[in-house]
C-alpha positions as CSV (number, residue, x, y, z in Angstrom):
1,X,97.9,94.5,95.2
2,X,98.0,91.9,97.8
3,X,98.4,88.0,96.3
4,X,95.6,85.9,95.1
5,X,93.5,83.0,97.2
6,X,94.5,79.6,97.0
7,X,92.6,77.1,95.0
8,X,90.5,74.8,97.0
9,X,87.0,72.8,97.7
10,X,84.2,74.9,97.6
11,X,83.2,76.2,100.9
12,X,79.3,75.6,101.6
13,X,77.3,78.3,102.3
14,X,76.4,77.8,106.3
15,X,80.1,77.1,106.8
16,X,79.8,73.8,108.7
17,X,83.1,71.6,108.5
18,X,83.4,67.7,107.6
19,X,82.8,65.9,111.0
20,X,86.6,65.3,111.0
21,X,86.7,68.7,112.6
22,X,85.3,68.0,116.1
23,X,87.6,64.9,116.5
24,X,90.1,65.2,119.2
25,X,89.1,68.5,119.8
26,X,88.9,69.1,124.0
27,X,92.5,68.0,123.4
28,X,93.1,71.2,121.3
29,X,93.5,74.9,121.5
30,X,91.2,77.3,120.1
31,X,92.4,80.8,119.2
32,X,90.8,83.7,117.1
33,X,92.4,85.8,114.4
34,X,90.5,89.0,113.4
35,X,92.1,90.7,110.3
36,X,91.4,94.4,110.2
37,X,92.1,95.5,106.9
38,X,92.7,99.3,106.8
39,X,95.7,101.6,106.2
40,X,96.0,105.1,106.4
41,X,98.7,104.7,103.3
42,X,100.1,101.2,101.3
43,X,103.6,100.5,102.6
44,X,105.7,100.0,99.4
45,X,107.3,96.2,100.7
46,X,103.8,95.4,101.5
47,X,101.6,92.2,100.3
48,X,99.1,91.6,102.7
49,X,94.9,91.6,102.3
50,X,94.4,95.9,102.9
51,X,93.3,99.0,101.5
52,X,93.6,102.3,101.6
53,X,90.8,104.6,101.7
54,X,91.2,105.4,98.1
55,X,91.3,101.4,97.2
56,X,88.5,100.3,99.3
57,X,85.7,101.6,97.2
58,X,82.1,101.9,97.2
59,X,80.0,99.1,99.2
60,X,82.7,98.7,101.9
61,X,82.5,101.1,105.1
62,X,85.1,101.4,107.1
63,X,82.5,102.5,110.0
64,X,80.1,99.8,109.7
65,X,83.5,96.9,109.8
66,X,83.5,96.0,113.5
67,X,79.4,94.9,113.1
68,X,80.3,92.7,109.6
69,X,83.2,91.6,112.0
70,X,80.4,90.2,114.8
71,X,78.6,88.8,112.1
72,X,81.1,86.5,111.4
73,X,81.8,85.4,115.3
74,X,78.3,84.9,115.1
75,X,77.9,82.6,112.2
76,X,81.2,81.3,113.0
77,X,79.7,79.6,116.9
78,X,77.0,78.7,114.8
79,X,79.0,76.7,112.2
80,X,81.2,74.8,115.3
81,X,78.0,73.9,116.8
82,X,76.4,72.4,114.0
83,X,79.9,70.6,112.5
84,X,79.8,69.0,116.1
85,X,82.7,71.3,117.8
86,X,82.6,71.1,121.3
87,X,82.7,75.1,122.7
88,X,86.2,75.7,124.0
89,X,87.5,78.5,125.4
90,X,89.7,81.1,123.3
91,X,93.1,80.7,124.4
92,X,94.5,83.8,122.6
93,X,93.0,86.3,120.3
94,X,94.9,88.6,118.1
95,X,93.8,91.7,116.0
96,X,95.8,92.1,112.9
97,X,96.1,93.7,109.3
98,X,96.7,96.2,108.1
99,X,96.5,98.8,111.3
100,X,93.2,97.5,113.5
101,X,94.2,100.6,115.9
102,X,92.5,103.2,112.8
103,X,89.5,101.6,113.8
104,X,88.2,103.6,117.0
105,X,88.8,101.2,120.3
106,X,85.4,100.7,121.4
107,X,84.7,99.0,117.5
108,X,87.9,96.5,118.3
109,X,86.2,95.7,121.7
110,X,83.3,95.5,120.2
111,X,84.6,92.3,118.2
112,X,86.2,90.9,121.4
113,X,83.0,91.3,123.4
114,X,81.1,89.3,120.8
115,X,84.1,86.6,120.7
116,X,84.2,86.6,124.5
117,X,80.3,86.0,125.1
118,X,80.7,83.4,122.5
119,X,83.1,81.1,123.8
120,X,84.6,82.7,126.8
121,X,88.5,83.3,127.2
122,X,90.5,80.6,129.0
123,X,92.6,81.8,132.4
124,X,95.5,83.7,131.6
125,X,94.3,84.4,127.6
126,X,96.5,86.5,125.7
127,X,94.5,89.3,123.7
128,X,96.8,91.0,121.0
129,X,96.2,93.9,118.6
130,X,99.0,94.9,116.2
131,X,99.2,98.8,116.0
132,X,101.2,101.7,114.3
133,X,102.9,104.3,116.8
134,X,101.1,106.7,115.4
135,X,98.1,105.0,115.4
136,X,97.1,105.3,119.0
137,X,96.6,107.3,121.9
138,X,96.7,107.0,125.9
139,X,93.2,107.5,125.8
140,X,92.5,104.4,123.2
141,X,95.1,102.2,124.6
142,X,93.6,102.4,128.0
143,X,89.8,101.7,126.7
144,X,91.5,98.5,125.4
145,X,92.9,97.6,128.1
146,X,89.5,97.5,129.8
147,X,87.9,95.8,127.2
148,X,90.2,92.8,127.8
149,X,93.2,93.2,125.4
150,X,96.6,92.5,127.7
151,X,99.1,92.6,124.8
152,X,100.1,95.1,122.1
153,X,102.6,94.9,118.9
154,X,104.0,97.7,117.1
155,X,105.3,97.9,114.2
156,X,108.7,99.5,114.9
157,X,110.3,98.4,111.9
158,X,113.4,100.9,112.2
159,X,114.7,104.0,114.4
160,X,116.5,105.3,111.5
161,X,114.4,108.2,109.3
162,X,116.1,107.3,105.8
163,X,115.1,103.6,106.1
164,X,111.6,104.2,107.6
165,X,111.3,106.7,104.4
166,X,112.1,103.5,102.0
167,X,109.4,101.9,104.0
168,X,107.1,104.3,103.6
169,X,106.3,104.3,107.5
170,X,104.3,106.9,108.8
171,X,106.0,107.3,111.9
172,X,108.7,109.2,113.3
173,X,111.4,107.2,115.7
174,X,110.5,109.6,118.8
175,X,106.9,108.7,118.2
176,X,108.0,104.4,119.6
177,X,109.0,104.8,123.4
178,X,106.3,107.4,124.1
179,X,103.5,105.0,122.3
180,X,105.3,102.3,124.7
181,X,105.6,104.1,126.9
182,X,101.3,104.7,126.9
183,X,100.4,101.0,126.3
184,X,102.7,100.2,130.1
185,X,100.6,103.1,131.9
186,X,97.4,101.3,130.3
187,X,98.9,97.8,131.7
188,X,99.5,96.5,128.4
189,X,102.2,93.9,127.7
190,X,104.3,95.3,124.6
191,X,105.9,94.0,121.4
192,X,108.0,95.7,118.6
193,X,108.3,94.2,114.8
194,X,111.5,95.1,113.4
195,X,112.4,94.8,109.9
196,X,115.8,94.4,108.3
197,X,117.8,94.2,105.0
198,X,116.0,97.7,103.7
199,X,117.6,99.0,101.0
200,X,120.2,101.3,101.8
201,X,120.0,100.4,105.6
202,X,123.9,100.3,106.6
203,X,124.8,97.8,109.8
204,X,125.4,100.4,112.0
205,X,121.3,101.4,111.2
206,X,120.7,98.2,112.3
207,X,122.4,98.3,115.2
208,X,121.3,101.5,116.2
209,X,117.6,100.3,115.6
210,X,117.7,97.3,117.9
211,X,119.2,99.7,120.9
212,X,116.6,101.9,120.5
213,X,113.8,99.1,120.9
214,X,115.9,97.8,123.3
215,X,116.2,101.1,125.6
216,X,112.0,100.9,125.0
217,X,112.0,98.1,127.4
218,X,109.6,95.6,125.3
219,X,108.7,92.4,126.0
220,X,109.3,91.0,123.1
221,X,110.5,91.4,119.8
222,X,110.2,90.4,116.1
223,X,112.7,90.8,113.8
224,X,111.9,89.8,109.9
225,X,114.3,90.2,106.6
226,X,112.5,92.2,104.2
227,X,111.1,90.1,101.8
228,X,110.5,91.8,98.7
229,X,107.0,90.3,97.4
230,X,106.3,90.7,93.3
231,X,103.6,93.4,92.2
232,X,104.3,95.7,95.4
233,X,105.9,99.4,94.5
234,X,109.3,98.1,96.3
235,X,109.7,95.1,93.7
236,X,109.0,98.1,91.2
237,X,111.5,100.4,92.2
238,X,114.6,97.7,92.2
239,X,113.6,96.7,88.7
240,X,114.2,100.1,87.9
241,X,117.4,100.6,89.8
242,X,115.9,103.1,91.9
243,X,116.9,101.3,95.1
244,X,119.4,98.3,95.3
245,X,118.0,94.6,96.1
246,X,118.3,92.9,99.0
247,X,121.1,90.4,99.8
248,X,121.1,87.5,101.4
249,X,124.6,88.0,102.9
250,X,123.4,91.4,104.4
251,X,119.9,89.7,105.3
252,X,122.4,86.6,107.3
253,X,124.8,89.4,109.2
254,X,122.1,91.2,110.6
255,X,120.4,88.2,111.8
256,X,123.2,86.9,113.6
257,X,123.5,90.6,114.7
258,X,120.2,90.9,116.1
259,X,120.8,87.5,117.8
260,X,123.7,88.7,119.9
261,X,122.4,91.7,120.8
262,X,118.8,90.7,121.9
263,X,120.4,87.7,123.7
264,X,123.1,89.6,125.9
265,X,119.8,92.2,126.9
266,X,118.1,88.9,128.0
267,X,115.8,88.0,125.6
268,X,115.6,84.3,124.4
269,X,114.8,82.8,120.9
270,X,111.6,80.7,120.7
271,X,111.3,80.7,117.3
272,X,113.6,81.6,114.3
273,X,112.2,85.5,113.9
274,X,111.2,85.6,117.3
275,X,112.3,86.5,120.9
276,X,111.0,87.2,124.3
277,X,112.2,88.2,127.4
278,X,112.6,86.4,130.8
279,X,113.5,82.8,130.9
280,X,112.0,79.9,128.1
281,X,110.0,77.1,129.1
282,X,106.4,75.6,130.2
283,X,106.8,77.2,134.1
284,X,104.3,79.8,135.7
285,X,106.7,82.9,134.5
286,X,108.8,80.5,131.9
287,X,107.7,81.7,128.3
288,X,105.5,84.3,130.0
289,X,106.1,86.9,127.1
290,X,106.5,84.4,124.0
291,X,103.5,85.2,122.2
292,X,100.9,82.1,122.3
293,X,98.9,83.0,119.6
294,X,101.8,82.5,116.8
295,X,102.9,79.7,119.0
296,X,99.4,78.0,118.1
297,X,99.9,78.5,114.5
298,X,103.0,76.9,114.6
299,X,101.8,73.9,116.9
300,X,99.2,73.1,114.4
301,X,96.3,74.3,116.6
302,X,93.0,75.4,115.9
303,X,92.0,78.4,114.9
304,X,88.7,80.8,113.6
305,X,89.9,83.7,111.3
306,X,87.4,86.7,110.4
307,X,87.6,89.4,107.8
308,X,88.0,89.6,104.5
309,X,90.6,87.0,103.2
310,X,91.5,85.5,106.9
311,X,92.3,82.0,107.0
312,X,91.1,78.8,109.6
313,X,92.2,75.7,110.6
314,X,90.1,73.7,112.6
315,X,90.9,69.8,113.1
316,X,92.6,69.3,109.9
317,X,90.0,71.4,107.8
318,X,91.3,74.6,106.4
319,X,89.5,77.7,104.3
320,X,90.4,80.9,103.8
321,X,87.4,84.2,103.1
322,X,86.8,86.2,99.9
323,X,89.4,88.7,99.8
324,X,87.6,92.2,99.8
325,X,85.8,93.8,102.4
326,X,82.6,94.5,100.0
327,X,82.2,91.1,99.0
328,X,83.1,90.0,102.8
329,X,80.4,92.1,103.4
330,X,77.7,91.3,101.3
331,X,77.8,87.7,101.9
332,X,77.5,88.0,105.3
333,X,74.7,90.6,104.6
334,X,72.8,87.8,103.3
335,X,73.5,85.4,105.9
336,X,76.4,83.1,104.1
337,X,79.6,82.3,104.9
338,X,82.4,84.5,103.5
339,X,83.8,81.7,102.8
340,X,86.1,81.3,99.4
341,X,87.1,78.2,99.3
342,X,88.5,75.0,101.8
343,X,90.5,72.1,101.5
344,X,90.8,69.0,104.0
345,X,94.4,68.1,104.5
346,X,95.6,64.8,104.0
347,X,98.0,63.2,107.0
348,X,101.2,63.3,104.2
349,X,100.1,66.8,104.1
350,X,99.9,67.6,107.9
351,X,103.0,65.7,108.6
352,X,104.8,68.0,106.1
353,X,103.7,71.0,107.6
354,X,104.4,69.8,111.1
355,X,107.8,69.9,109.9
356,X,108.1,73.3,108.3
357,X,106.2,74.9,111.6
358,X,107.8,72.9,114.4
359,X,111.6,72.9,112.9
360,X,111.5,76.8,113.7
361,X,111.0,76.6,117.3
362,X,113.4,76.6,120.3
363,X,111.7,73.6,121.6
364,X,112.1,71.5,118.0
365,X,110.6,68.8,116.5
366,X,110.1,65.1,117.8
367,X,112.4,63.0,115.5
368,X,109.8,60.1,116.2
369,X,107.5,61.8,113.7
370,X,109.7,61.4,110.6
371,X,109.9,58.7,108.5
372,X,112.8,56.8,108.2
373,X,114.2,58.1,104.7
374,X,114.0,61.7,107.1
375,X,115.6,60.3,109.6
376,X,118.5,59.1,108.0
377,X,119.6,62.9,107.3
378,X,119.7,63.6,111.4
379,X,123.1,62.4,111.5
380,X,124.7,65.2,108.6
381,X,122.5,67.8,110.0
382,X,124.3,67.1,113.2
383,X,128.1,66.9,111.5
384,X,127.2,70.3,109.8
385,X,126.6,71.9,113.0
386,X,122.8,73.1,111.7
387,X,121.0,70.9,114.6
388,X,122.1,70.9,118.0
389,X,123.5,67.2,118.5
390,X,122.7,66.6,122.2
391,X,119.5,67.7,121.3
392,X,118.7,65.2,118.6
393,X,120.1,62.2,120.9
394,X,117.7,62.8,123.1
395,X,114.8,62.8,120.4
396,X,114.1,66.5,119.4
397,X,115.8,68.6,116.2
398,X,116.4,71.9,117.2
399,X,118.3,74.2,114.9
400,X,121.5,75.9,115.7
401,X,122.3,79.4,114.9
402,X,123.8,77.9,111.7
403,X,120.8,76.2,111.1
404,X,118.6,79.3,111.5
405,X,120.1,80.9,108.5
406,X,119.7,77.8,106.7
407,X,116.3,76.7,107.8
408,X,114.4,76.5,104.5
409,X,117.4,74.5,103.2
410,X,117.3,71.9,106.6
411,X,113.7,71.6,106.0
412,X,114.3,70.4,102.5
413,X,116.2,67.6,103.5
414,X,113.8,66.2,106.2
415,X,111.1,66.5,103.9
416,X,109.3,62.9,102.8
């Protein structure tokens, strides 16, 4: 089952935020995040906030979700207002889970509408839902489009059978470039999650995965080492030697793999597990298929997340929702925040996630914001070749391809 809350303040019933909230806030972003939290099946690698059918139980409907959903945007303006908020604009919105496309269209626009007439989206917003291949239809893609959604991702993850069987994907690897192939005759934009280091996945798999997204003609792409997360039926299975372990060797070569090969096809990095096609940067076009809404969460912006067990940031103030949809909604039934818990973090705090968020960009991290004891470790970063040196003379670390591998490690040396 997915992992447990964090610990944290109690969150008060009509969700308003400390006045710390609203400060500096026109200078700010302000994205939604609406977590959709149904599967048709539990991948076995999976450890995120969804349920099956069989695991929702009674007390939750599936039907009724998109309504509990507006109930939240609801109290959600409410709560900005009264913590002093100024309305802004959404910059991006993103539909994730589990698979939000199981839900019928018109419920996901549903949710948009009521964002939308709430705050309004800013010019050029990017509206995202994540989707499985075999989880839409021309028909559904194409009453999305309409409602105001510009951009979807699928969930790839291989084009070999044997790996997407480890998986536990439903999909078949024809099933990708004709779902693609629907969301560019709806107008869509289109990304494709890959996933690497299954077990049993050979390099040639690999390789042969990333040409087939590639001959898709995406956008953009994500690729992620499989991360094998305790409790899920994966971790299971390599206890019992059913299937080998990952290895961080294997996890390193496919990375710089994947790097080569979505680089010569003309896709740039802009952040470690991410790249997007057409030419980086703050121009027009530049960055034109990066996707903003992650870029927000790694910027430190603000953010509103609904459903059961999303999390928010707004101005320093961050709080995360009861995890399952029947207690998600029954507090909203009764006009309370679903609301688990919240802390306010402190500027140590803050400064220490600025650096594990903004290290993994293409466009770095200000050196000026480290303290000194961080600073002095710029110059053996440098002579290591994991951060690019004419970068960091002119004020900014950004991580070489070296460093990429090693990020978690760089970010342990530049912590305070």
């Amino acid at each position: 089952m997915p992992s447990s809350l964090p610990l944290g303040d109690p969150a008060p019933a009509d969700g308003v935020l400390p006045a710390q909230a609203g400060i500096g806030a026109e200078a700010r972003g302000f994205s939604l995040y609406a977590h959709i939290p149904f599967c048709s099946v539990r991948c076995g690698y999976c450890d995120f906030n969804t349920y099956t059918a069989a695991e929702l139980g009674g007390g939750a409907s599936q039907n009724e979700y998109a309504q509990t959903a507006v109930g939240e945007v609801r109290l959600a303006a409410r709560a900005l207002d009264a913590s002093g908020v100024p309305r802004r604009r959404l910059s991006t919105v993103f539909f994730g889970g589990g698979t939000p496309t199981l839900l019928p269209a018109r419920d996901l626009a549903a949710i948009l509408e009521a964002a939308v007439s709430e705050w309004g989206l800013a010019p050029g917003a990017e509206v995202t839902t994540e989707a499985n291949p075999d989880s839409v239809t021309p028909e559904a893609l194409l009453t999305l489009r309409e409602a105001g959604f510009t951009r979807v991702s699928f969930g790839m993850q291989s084009a070999v059978p044997h790996v997407l069987s480890v998986l536990d994907r439903t999909h078949t690897p024809s099933r990708v470039p004709e779902a693609v192939r629907w969301a560019r005759d709806a107008g869509l934009d289109v990304s494709l999650d890959l996933i690497y280091g299954t077990p049993g996945e050979s390099m040639d798999d690999w390789r042969r995965s990333l040409d087939a997204a590639l001959a898709s003609e995406p956008d953009h792409v994500s690729a992620y080492a499989l991360i094998v997360e305790e409790g899920t039926r994966l971790a299971a299975q390599i206890r019992r030697g059913e299937v080998p372990d990952v290895d961080d060797d294997d996890h390193a070569a496919k990375y710089e793999i994947a790097d080569t090969v979505l680089g010569s096809a003309g896709f740039h990095w802009y952040e470690v597990s991410n790249w997007a096609r057409g030419v980086p940067g703050d121009g027009p076009e530049n960055g034109r298929f990066e996707c903003q809404h992650n870029l927000a969460y790694w910027r430190g912006g603000d953010w509103w997340g609904v459903g059961p067990g999303a999390h928010s940031h707004v101005g320093g103030v961050r709080w995360w929702n009861v995890k399952h949809p029947r207690a998600y909604a029954a507090r909203l039934g009764q006009g309370d925040s679903p609301a688990a818990g919240r802390e306010t973090l402190d500027d140590a705090t803050r400064l220490e996630e600025r650096i594990i968020l903004e290290l993994r960009l293409a466009t770095g991290l200000p050196i000026e914001v480290l303290p000194p004891t961080s600073r002095h470790e710029v110059a053996g970063l440098i002579a290591e070749g994991l951060v690019d040196g004419p970068t960091a003379f002119r004020g900014r670390l950004v991580l070489t391809l070296a460093g990429r591998l090693l990020a978690d490690a760089v970010v342990r040396r530049l912590m305070p």
